[in-house]
Backbone and ligand atoms as CSV (ligand in chain L), in Angstrom:
chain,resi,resn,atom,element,x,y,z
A,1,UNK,N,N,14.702,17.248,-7.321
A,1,UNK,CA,C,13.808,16.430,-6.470
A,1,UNK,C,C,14.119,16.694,-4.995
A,2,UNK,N,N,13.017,17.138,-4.437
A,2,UNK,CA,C,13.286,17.605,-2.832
A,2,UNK,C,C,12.737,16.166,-2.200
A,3,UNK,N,N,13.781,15.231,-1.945
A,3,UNK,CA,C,13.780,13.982,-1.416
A,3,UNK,C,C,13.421,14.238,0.265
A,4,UNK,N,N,13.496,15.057,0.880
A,4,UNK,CA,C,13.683,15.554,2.162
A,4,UNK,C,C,12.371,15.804,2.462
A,5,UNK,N,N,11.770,16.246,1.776
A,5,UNK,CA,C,10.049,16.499,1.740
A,5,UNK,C,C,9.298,15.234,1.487
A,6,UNK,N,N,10.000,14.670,0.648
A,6,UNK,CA,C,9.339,13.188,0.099
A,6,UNK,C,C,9.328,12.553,0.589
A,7,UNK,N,N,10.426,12.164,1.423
A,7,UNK,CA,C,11.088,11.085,2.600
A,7,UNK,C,C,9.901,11.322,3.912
A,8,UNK,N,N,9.397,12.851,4.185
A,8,UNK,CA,C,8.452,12.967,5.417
A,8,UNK,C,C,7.297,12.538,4.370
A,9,UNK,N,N,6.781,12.624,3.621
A,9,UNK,CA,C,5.256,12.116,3.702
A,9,UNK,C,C,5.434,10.832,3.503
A,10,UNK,N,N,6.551,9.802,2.731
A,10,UNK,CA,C,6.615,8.853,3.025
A,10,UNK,C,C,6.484,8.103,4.473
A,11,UNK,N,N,7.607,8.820,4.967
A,11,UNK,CA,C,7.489,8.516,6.538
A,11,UNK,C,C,5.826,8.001,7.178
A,12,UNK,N,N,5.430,10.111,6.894
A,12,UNK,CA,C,4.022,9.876,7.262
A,12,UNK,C,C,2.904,8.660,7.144
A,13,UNK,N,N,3.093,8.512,5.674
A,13,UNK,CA,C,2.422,7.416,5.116
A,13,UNK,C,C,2.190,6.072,5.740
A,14,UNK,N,N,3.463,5.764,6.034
A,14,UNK,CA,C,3.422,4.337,6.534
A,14,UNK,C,C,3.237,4.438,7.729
A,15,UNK,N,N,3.652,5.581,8.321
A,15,UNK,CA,C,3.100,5.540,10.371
A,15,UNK,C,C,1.791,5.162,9.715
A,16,UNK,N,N,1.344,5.528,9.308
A,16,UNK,CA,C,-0.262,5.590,9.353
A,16,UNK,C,C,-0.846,4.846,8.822
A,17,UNK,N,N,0.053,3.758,7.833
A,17,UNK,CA,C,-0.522,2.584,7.719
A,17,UNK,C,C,-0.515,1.510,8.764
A,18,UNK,N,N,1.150,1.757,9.234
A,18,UNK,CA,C,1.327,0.547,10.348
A,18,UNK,C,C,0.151,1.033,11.576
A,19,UNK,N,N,-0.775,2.190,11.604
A,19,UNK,CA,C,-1.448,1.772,12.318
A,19,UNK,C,C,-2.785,1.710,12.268
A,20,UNK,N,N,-3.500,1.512,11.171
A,20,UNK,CA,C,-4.543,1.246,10.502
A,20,UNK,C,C,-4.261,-0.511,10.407
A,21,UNK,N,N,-3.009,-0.744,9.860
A,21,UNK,CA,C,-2.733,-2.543,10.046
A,21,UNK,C,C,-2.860,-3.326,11.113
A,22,UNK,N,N,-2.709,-2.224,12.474
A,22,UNK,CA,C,-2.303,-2.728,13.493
A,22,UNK,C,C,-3.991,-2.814,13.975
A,23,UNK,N,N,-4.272,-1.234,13.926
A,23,UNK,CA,C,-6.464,-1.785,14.393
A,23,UNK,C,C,-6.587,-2.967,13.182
A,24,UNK,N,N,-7.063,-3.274,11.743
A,24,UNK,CA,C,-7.623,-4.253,10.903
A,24,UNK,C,C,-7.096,-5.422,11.622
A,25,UNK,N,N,-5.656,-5.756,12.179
A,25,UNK,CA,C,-5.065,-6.850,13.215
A,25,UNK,C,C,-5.795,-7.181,14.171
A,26,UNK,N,N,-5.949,-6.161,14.588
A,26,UNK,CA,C,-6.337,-6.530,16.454
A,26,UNK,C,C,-8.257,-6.559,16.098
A,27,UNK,N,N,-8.725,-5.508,14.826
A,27,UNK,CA,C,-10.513,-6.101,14.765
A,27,UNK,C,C,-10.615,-7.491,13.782
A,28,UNK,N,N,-10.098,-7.878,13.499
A,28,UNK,CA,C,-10.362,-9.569,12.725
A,28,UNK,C,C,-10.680,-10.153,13.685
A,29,UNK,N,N,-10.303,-11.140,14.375
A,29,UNK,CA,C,-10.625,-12.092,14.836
A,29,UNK,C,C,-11.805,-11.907,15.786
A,30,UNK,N,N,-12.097,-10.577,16.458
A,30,UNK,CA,C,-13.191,-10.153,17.352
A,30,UNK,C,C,-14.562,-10.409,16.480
A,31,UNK,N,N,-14.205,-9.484,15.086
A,31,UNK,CA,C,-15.716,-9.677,14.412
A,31,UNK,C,C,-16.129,-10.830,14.040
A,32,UNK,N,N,-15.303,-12.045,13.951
A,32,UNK,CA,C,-15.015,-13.220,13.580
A,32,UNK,C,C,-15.774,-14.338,15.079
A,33,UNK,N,N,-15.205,-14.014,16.084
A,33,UNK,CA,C,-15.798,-14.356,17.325
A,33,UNK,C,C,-16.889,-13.737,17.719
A,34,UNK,N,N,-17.081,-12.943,17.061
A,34,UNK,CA,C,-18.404,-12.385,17.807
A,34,UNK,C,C,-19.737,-13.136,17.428
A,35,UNK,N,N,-20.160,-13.800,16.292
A,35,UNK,CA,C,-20.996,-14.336,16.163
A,35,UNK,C,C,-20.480,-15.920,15.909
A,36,UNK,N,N,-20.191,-16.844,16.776
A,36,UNK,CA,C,-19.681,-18.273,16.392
A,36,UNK,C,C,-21.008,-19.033,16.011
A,37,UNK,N,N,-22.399,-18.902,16.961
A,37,UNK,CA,C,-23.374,-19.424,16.416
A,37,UNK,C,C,-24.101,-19.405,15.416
A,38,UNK,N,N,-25.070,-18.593,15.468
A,38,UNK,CA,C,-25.638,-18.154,14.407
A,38,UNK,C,C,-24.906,-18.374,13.106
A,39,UNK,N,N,-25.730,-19.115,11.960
A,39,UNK,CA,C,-25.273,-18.932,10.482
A,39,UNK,C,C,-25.309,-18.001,9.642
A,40,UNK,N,N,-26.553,-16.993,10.145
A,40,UNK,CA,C,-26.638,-15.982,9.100
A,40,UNK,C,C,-25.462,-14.842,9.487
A,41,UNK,N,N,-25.395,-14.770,10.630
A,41,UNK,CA,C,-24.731,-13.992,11.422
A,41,UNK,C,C,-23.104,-14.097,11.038
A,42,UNK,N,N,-23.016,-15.694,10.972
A,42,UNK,CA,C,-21.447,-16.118,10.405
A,42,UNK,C,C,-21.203,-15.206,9.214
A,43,UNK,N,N,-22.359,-16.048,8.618
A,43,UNK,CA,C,-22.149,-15.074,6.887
A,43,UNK,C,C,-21.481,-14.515,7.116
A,44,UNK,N,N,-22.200,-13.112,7.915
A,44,UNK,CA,C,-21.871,-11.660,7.405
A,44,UNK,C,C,-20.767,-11.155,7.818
A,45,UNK,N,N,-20.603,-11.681,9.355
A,45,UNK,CA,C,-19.272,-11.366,9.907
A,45,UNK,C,C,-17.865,-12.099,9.026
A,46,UNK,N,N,-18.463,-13.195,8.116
A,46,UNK,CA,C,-17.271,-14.166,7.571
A,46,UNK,C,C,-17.096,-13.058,6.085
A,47,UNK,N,N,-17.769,-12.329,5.441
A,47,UNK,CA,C,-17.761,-11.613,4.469
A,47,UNK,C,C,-16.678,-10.560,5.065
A,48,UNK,N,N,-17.527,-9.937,5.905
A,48,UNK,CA,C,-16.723,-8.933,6.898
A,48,UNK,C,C,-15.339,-9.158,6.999
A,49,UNK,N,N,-15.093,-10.363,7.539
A,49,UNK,CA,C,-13.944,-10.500,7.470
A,49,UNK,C,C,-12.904,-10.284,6.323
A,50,UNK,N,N,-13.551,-10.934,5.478
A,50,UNK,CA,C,-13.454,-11.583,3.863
A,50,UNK,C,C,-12.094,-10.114,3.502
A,51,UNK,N,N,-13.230,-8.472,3.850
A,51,UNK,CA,C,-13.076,-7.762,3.200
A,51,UNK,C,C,-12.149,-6.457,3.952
A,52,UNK,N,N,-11.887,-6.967,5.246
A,52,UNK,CA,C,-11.221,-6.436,6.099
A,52,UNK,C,C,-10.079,-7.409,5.599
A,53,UNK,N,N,-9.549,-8.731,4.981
A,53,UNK,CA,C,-8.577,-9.234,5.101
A,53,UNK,C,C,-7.763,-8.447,3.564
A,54,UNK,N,N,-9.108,-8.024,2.589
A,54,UNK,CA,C,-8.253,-7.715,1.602
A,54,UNK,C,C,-7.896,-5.919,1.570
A,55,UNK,N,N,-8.627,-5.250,2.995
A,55,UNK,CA,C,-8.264,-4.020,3.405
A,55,UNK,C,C,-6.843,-4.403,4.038
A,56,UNK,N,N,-6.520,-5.382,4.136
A,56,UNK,CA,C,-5.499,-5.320,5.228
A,56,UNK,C,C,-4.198,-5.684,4.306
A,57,UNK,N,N,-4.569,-6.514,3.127
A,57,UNK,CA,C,-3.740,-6.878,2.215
A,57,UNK,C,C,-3.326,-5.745,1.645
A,58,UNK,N,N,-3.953,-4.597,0.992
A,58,UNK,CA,C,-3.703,-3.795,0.048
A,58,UNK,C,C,-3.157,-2.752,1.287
A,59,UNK,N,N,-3.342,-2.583,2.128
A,59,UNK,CA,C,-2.788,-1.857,3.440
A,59,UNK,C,C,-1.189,-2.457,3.524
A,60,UNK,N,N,-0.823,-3.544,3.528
A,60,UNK,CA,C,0.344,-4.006,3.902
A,60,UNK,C,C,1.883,-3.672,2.317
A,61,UNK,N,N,0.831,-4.645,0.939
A,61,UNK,CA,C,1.183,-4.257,-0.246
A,61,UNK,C,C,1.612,-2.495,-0.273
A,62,UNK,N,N,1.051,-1.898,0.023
A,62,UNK,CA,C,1.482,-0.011,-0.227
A,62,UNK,C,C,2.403,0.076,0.924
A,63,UNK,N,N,2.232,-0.279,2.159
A,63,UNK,CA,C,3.625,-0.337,2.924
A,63,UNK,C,C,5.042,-1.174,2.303
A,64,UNK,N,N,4.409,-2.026,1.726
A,64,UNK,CA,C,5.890,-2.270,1.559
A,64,UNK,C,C,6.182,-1.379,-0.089
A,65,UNK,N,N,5.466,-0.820,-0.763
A,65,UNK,CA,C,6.191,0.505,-1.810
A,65,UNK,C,C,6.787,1.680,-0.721
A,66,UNK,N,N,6.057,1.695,-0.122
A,66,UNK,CA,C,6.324,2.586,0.504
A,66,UNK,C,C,7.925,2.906,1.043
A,67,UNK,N,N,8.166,1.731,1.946
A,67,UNK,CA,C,9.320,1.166,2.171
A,67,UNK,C,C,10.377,0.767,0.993
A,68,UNK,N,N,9.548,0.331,-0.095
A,68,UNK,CA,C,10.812,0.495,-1.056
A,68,UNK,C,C,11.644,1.726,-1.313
A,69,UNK,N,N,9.987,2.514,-1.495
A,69,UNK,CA,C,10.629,4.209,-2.148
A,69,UNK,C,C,11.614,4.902,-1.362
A,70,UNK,N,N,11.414,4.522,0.022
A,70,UNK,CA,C,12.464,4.976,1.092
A,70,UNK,C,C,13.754,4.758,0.900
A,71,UNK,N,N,13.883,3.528,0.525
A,71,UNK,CA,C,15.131,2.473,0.280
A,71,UNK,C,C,15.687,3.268,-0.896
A,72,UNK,N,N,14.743,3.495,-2.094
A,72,UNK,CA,C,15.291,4.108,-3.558
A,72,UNK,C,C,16.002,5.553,-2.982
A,73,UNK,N,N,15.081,6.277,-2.067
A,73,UNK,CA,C,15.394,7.347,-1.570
A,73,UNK,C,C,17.282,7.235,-1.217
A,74,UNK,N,N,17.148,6.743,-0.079
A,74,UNK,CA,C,18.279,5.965,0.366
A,74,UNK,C,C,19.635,5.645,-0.579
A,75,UNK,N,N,19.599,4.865,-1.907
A,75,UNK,CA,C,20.423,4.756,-2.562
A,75,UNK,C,C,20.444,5.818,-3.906
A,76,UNK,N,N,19.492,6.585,-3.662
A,76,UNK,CA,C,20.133,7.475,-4.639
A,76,UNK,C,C,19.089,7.149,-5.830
A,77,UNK,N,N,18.442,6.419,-6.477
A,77,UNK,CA,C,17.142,5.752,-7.679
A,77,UNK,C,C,15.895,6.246,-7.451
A,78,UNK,N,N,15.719,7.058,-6.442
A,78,UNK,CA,C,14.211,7.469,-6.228
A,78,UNK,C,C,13.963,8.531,-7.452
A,79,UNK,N,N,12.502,8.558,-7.683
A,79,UNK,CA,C,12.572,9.545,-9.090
A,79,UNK,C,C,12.985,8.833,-10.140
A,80,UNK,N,N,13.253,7.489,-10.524
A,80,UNK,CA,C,13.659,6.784,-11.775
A,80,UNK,C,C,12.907,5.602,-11.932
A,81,UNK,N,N,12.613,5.722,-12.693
A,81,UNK,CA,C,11.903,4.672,-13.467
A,81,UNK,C,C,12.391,2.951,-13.354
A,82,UNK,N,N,11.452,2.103,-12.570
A,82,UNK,CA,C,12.321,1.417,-12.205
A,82,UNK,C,C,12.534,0.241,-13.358
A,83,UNK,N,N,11.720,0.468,-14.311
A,83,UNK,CA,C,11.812,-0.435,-15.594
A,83,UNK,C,C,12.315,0.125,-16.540
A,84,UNK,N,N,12.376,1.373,-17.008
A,84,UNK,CA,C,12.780,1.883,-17.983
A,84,UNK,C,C,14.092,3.382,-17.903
A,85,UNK,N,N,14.309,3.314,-16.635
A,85,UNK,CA,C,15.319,4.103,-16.130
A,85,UNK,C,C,15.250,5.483,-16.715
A,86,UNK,N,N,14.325,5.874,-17.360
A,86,UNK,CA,C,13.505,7.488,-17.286
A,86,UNK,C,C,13.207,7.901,-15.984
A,87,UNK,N,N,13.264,9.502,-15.997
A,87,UNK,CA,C,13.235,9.728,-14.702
A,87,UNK,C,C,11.606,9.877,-14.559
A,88,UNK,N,N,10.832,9.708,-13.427
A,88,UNK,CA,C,9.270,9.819,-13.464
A,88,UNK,C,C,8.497,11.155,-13.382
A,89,UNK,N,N,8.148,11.998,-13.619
A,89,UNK,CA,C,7.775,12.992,-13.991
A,89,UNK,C,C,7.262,13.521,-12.619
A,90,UNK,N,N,7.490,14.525,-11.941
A,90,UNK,CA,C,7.060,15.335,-10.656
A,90,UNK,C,C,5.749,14.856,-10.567
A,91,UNK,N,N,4.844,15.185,-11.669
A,91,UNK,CA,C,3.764,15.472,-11.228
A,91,UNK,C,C,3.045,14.284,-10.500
A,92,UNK,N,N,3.434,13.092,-11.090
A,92,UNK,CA,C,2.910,11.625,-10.625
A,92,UNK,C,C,3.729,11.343,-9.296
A,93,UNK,N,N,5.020,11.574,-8.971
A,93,UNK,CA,C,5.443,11.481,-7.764
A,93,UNK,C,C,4.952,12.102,-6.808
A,94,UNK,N,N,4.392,13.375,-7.060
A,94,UNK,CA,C,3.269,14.104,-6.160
A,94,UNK,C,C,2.519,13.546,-5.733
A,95,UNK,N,N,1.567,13.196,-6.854
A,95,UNK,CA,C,0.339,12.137,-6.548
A,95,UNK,C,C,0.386,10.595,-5.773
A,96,UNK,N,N,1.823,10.509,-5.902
A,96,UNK,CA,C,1.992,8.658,-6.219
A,96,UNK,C,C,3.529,8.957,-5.602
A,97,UNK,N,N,3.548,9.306,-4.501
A,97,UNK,CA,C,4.860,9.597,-4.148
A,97,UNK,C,C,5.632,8.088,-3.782
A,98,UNK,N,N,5.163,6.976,-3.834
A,98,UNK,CA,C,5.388,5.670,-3.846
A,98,UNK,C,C,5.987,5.406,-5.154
A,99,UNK,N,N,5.595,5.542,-5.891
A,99,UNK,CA,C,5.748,4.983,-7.363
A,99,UNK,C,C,6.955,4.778,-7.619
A,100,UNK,N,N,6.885,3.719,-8.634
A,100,UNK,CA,C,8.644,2.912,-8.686
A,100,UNK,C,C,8.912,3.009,-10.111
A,101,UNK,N,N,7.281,3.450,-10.893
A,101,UNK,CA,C,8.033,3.169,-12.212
A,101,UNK,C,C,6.913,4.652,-12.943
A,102,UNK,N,N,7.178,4.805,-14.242
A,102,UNK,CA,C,6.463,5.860,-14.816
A,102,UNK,C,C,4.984,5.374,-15.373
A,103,UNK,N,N,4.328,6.434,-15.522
A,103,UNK,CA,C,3.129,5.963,-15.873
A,103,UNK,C,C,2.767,5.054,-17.173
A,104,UNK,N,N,3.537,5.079,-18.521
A,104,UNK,CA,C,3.186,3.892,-19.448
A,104,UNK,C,C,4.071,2.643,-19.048
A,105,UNK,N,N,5.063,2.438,-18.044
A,105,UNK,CA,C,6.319,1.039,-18.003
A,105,UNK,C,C,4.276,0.589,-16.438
A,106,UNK,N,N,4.122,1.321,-15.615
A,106,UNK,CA,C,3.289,1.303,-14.903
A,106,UNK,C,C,1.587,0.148,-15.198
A,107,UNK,N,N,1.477,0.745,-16.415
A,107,UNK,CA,C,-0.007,0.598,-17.125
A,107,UNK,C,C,0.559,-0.489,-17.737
A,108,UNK,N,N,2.005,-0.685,-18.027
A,108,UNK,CA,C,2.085,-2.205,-18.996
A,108,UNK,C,C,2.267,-3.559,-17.819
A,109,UNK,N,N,2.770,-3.089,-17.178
A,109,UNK,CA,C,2.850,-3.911,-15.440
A,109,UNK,C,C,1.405,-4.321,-14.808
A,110,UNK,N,N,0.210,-3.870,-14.842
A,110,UNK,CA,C,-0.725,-4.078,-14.739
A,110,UNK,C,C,-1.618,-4.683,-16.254
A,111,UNK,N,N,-1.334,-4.588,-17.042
A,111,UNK,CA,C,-2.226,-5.026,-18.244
A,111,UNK,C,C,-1.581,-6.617,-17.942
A,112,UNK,N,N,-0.071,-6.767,-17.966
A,112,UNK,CA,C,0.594,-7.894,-18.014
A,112,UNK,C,C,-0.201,-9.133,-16.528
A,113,UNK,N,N,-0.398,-8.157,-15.536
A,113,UNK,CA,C,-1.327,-8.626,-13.820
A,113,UNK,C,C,-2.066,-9.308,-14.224
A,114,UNK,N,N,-3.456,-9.195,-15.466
A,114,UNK,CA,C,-4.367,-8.792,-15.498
A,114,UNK,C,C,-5.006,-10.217,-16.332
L,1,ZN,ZN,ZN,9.236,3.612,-17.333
């Protein structure tokens, strides 16, 4: 596992969330103020909001994997399965260079969400 490679797109990753978090931050409350009168107008900007808050949620949620995987990096667990202590298969760490656990401990973690 070339952790050294992994560690930069991680890196990458989260610069680039913390600043996608940081514009969805600073455009909320504008689109929110921008129409105080108007009702129909509320609506849409209040939807708007609605859906910028859960862009901003799932934006924050992957920063902090992100930040875990760093941490796993860090102590040495990155590449392991964090439920079933199998190691996670390259190819999904490629894809999913976040990922904490393997793809079936993964799919049972979400059925269990659900
Ligand atoms: Zn597993």
């Amino acid at each position: 596992m070339k952790t050294v490679a992994v560690r930069k797109r991680l890196e990458a990753a989260c610069a680039e969330l913390d600043r996608s978090i940081a514009v969805l931050r600073s455009e909320q409350p504008v689109s929110r103020a921008d129409f105080p009168q108007d009702e129909v107008d509320a609506g849409t900007s209040l939807a708007e909001g609605d859906r910028a808050e859960a862009v901003l949620a799932s934006a924050m949620s992957q920063r902090t994997e992100i930040l875990a995987a760093l941490n796993r990096i860090q102590d040495g667990s990155y590449g392991t399965c964090a439920d079933c202590g199998r190691p996670i298969p390259e190819g999904r760490l490629e894809a999913r260079p976040e990922a904490a656990r393997c793809v079936a401990c993964q799919s049972k973690r979400d059925r269990l969400r659900r």
